[in-house]
Every structure is written in C-alpha cells, then in structure tokens.
C-alpha positions in Angstrom: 36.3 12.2 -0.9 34.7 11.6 -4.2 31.7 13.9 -4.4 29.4 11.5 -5.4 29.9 9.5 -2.3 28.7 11.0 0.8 29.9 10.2 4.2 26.8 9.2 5.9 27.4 8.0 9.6 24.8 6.2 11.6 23.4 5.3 15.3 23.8 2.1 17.1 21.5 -0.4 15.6 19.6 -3.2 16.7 21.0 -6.2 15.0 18.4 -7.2 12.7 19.2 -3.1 10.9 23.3 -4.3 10.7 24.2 -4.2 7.1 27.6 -4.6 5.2 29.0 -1.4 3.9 29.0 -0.4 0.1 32.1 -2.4 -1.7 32.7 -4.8 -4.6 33.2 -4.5 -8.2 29.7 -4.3 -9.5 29.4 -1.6 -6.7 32.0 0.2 -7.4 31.0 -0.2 -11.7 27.5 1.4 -11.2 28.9 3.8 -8.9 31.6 5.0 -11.9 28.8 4.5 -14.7 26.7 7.7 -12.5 30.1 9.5 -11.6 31.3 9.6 -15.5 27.7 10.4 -16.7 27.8 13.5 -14.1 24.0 11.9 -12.5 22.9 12.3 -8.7 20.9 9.3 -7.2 19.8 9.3 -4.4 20.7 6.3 -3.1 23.8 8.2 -2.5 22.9 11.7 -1.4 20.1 10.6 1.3 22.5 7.8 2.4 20.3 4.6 1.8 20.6 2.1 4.0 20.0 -0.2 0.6 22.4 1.2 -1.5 25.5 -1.7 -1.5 22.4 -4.1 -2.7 21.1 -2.2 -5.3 24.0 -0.7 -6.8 25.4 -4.6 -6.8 22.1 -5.5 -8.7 23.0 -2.6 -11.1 20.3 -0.2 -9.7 19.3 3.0 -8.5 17.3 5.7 -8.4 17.8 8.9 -9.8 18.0 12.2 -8.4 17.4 15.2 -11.0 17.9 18.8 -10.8 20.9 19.0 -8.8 22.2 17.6 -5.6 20.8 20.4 -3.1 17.3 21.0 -2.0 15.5 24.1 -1.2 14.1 22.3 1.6 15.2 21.4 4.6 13.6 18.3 6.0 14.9 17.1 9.3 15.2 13.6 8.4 16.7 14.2 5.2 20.3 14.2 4.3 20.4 15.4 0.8 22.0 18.3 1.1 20.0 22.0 1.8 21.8 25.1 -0.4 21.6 27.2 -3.0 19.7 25.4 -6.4 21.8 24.3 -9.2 20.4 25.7 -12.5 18.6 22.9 -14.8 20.5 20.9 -17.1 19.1 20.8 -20.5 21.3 17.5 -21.0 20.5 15.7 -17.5 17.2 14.1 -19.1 19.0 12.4 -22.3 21.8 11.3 -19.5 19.5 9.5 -17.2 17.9 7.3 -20.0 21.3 6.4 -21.7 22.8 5.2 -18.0 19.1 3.6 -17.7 20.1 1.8 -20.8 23.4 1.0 -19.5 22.7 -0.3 -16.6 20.0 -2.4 -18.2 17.5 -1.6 -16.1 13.7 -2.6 -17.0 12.3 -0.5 -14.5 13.6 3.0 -13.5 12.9 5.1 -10.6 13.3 8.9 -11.2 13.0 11.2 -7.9 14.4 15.1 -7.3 15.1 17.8 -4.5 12.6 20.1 -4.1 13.0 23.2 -6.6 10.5 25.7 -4.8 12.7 28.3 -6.5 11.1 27.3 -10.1 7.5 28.4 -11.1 6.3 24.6 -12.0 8.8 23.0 -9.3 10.2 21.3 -11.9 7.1 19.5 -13.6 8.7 20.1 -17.3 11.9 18.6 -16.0 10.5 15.5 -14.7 8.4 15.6 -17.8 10.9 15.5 -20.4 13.1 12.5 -18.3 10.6 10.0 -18.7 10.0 11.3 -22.3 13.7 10.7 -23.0 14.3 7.7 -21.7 10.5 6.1 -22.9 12.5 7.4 -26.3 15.5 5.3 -25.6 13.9 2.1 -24.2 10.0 2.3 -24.9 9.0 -0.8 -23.0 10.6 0.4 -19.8 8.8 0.8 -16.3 8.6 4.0 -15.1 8.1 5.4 -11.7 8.5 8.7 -10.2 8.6 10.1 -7.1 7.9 14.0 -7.1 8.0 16.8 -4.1 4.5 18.7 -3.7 4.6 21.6 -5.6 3.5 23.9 -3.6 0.1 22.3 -4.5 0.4 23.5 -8.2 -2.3 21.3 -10.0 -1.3 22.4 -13.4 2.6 21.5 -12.5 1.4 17.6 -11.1 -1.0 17.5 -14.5 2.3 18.4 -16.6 4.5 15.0 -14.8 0.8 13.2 -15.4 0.6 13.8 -18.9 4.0 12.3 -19.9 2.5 9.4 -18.1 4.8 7.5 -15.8 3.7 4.1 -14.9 3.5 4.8 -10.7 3.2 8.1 -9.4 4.8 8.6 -6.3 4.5 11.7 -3.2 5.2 10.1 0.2 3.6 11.8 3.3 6.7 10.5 5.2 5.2 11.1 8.8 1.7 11.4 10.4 0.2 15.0 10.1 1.5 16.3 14.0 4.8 15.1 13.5 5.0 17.5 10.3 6.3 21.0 12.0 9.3 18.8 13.6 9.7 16.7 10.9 8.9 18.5 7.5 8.1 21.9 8.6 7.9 23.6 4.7 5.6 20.7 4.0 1.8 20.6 4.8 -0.3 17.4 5.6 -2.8 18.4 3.7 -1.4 19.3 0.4 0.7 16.3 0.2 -2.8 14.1 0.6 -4.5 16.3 -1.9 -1.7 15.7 -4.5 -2.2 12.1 -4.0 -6.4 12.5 -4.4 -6.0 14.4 -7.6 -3.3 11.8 -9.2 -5.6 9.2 -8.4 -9.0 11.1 -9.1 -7.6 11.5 -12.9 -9.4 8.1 -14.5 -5.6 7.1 -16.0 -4.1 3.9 -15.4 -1.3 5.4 -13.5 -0.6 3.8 -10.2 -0.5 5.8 -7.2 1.9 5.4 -4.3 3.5 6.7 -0.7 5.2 5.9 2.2 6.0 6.7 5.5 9.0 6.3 8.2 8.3 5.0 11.3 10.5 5.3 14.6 10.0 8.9 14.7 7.7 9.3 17.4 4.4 8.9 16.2 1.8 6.1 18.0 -0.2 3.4 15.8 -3.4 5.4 16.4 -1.8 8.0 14.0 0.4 5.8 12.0 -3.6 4.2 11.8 -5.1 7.0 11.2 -2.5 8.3 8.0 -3.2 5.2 6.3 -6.9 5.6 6.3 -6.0 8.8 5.0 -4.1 7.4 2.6 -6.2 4.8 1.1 -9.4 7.4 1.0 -7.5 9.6 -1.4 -7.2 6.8 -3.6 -3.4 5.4 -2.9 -3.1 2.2 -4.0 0.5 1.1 -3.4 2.3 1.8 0.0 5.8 1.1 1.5 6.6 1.7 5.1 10.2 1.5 6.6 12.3 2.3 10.0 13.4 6.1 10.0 17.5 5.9 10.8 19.5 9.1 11.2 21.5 10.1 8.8 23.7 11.8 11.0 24.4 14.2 13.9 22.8 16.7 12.0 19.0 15.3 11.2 16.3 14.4 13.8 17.5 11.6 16.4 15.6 8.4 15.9 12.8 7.8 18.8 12.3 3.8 18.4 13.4 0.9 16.3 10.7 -0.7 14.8 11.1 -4.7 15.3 10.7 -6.7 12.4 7.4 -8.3 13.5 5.6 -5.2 13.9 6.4 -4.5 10.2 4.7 -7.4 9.3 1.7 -6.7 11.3 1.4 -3.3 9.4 1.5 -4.7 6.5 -1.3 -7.1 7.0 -3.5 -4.1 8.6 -2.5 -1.9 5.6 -3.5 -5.0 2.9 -7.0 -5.6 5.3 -7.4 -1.5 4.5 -7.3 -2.2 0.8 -3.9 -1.0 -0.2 -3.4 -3.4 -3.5 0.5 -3.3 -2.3 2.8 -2.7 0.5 6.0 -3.2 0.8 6.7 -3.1 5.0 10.2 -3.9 6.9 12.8 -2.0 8.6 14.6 -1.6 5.1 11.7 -0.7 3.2 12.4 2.4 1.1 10.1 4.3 -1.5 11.9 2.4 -4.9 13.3 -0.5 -2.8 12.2 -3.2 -4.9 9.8 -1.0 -7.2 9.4 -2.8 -10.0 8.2 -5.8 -8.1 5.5 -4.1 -6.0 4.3 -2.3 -9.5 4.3 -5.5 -11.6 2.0 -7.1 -8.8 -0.4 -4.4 -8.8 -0.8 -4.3 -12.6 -1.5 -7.8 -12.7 -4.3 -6.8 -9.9 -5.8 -4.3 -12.2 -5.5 -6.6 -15.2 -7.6 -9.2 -13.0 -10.1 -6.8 -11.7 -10.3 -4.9 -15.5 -11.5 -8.1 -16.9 
C-alpha cells in the first residue's frame, strides 16, 4: 500500500453519509503532487470523509511535523507513535505544493508534538512565513493542538499572523476523559479566549463532532462557551469511526438537525457556521473566512 494512503474502513451509514470512494485523475494528480513533495495532509491520515472532493478540486490540508501524534485521541485515526524529528525543509515544501496546486487559501494543521518545549509554535510559525513568502496574497488558516496551555508558544503562531486561528474543542467537556483524555476542556477554551482577547484581526474558530453521545443541553451549553470566549467562526459535523480501533459512533446525526444547529448557533452570535453531517474543520474554509471578513469590513466601517 502506498504509505500516503491509509486504509480507513467505516460503519454502516445511513444513506444521506454514502459517498463515492477516492478515484479519478485529478485525485490521483494531487495525491502524487503530496507523495513526490514528501507532505502529510491530513485529509489522508485522519481518513476524511471529504477527501475524493477536495483533492478533485485540487485541495487539502496540510499535516506538519510528521505523520504520528503524541496523542492518542479516541476518535482520531492519525496514527499514535514515536515523533518524527522536525524537518527544516517541510515549511519551504508546503508553500511550493500550495503554489502548485494553486490554491488561494491554505489550511495548515499538525499532530500534537507534546514532546517539543513550544509544541511546535516556531514550526507552524515559519510555514505560514514561507509560504506568505511564496504567494503573499494567500489565505491562511491554521488549525493548532493546545499546547499544553503555553501562552508564549500560541503568541509565537499569532505573531506570524495567520488569517483564522483555529483549536476545536471537538466534544462537550464530560465526554473529554472518553474521548480526548490528554486534552482538558478548559485549556482548550482558554486558548481560544486569549486568541481572540489579543485586539488583532485574526479570526477565531472551532468545531465539534456530534454523534458521540453527548445531549443538546451540552452540545448547548459548549457553544455558549464557545461564543463567550470570543469564537467567531464554528463548524460542526457527524463523528464517523475511523475504524475498529477508535470509539464506536453512538448516533447519526440527520441532516435536518444540522440545520437547526446551525440556526441556534447563528441566533448565539457565531458570525459563521458551517453545520452538516460532512462538515469538517477546513471543509470549505476559505468560504466561511471570506464571509466573515466581509462581516468585519461591514461592522469596521
């Protein structure tokens, strides 16, 4: 098997979650462009759902520092092993397939590094330096782990000033010892209040999986949460197991009540939310950004 193309096998869906498998030549072009440049996405290593579509579009997010994780969510299938040392290169590679690709908007994520001092702030740093080097008027989000709470490592990926700043809290706070047990409620939340508390234009954004067990009073109650710390984007999707291995899912989400969320989430004063049982943190990024900075424009004026 190619190691850039994970198996990823799947529950028995409701039809409305049935999607055609990767395939097709602009498929299979991205997916050689990111195998010849030697870069992870993870599109491919947490087996997205949305991956044909996007990599058909010529898209995808990017997964730095390696392919494994020092964590090991139960939801998650990127892989959990030993860390990778960093790759002075990996930065300068990520813009020139961003430039390849063509993309005008680029999504950078990672794996948790808990074994590194800053988790891997200078890393994320210098990626979005290199590739605002290579194409200056691009989009840039990121999507970063905690940091153990590190202010000073959150202020470094600030300072080279993405254009969305992205933590998702993923699933309501008593779902988190089953769910994300290295991860605390808390400390996700408060990384989102200090992004947001900084004064800088940068957008602020999060998500959650539903399907995992929680009830609306606490799906409710995390998006209160949410929007008090100062989030301003949001994207909620259906949680599907990876595989045998990861946490079985507990309900599938009908389209409909998607849509309800939404509108309670937009009511709560979320500037953007991106809800539906495909919904994932960069699925369709760049549109739910664009919107919002035309909100702030509006409301600037």
């Amino acid at each position: 098997m190619n190691p850039n193309q994970k198996s990823c096998k799947h529950n028995i869906k409701p039809v409305w979650l049935r999607r055609k498998l990767p395939s097709g030549p602009d498929y299979e072009s991205v997916r050689t462009l990111l195998k010849d440049s030697q870069i992870h996405t993870v599109c491919q290593e947490a087996c997205c759902p949305n991956q044909w579509e996007c990599f058909s579009a010529r898209t995808a997010t990017f997964l730095i520092m390696g392919p494994s994780c020092t964590r090991n969510c139960r939801f998650c299938a990127v892989n959990h092993g030993p860390a990778y040392p960093l790759d002075s290169q990996e930065p300068l590679r990520v813009a020139e397939a961003a430039r390849q690709l063509g993309l005008t908007y680029v999504v950078i994520t990672s794996v948790t590094r808990d074994d590194l001092s800053d988790g891997g702030a200078h890393h994320f740093a210098e990626t979005i330096l290199a590739v605002r080097k290579l194409m200056p008027e691009v989009g840039i989000e990121v999507l970063i782990p905690d940091f153990q709470g590190n202010s000073y490592a959150l202020k470094i990926v600030m300072d080279a000033n993405p254009d969305v700043l992205n933590h998702n809290m993923e699933t309501v706070p008593r779902l988190y010892p089953k769910v994300r047990p290295e991860a605390i409620y808390t400390r996700s939340l408060s990384l989102i209040q200090q992004a947001g508390a900084t004064g800088s234009q940068i957008q602020t954004k999060s998500g959650l999986m539903l399907g995992m067990g929680e009830t609306p009073d606490e799906t409710r109650q995390t998006l209160r949460d949410l929007r008090y710390a100062g989030c301003r984007i949001l994207t909620l999707g259906q949680y599907l197991q990876p595989s045998s291995e990861q946490l079985p899912v507990e309900r599938f989400i009908p389209p409909d009540e998607f849509d309800a969320w939404k509108i309670e989430a937009l009511t709560m004063g979320f500037s953007q939310v991106a809800s539906g049982p495909f919904v994932r943190s960069s699925y369709h990024a760049k549109e739910l950004f664009r919107v919002t900075s035309q909100v702030s424009d509006i409301q600037n004026v």
